[in-house]
N, C-alpha and C positions, 0 to 999 in steps of 0.2 A: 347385326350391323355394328358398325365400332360406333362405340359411345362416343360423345364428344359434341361440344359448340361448332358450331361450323364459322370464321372467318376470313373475310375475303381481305389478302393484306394489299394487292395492286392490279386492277384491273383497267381497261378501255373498252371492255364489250358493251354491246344493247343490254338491257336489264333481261329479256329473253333466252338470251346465249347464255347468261350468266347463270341463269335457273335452269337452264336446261344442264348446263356444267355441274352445277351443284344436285341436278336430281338425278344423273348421269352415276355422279359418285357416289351416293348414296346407297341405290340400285346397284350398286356393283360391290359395293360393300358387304351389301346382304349374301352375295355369292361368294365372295372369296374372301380371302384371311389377310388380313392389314401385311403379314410378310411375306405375301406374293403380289408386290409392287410391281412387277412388268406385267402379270394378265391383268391387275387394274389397268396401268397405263395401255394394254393394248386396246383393253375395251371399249376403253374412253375416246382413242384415237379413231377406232373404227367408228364408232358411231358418229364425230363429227365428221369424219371423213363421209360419209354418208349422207348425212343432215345438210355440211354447208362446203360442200368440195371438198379435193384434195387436198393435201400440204400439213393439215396438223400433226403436230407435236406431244407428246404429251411426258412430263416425267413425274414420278410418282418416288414416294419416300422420307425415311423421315429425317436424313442428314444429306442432304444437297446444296450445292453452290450453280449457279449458273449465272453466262450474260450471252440472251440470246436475242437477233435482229428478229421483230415481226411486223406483220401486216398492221397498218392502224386499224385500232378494233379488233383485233383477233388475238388478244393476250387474257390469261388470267393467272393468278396466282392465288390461292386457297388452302385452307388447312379444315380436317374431321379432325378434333380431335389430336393425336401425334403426329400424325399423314400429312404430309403437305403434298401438294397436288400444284404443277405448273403446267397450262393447257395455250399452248400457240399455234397458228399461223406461222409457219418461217417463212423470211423473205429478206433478197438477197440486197442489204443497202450500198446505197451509191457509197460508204468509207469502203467497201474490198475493194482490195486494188489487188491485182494480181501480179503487177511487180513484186513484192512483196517476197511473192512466191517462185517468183523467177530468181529471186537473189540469194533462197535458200539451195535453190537445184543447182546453183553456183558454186557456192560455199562447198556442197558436199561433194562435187564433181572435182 
């Protein structure tokens, strides 16, 4: 398993979700190698996919940016060590507007 502190920098989950996220990563850690970040992320998705529905998310690695809409309750963001681990729920918020996108198909037409 990769060495390392385990800390949690921003969550909204039940303390339940959150241990099972973190024993999730752990467990997956023992199998694969910290530089195969998508079979972590896949494994981690499938299993919440499984545990508490569809829709999760998960990104995995150790130089990322994200800004991503989710479910209340369904975000975490954590770090093993180098790894940082982002596990969500997406969901579509009421700011998309799809004009938006209508005035790109515009543009380029």
């Amino acid at each position: 398993m990769l060495e390392g502190k385990v800390v949690i920098g921003e969550t909204d989950m039940l303390q339940t979700m959150q241990h099972d996220a973190l024993d999730l990563a752990k467990k997956v850690l023992d199998f694969f190698d910290v530089t195969e970040a998508t079979e972590i992320a896949r494994f981690i998705k499938k299993e919440f996919d499984g545990a508490y529905g569809p829709g999760w998310q998960c990104i995995v690695g150790t130089d990322f940016g994200s800004f991503v809409t989710h479910c209340s309750g369904c975000f975490i963001y954590f770090c093993i060590g180098i790894l940082a681990i982002l596990l969500f729920r997406g969901s579509a918020g009421p700011e998309v507007e799809t004009s938006h996108f209508a005035a790109l198909e515009t543009v380029k037409a």
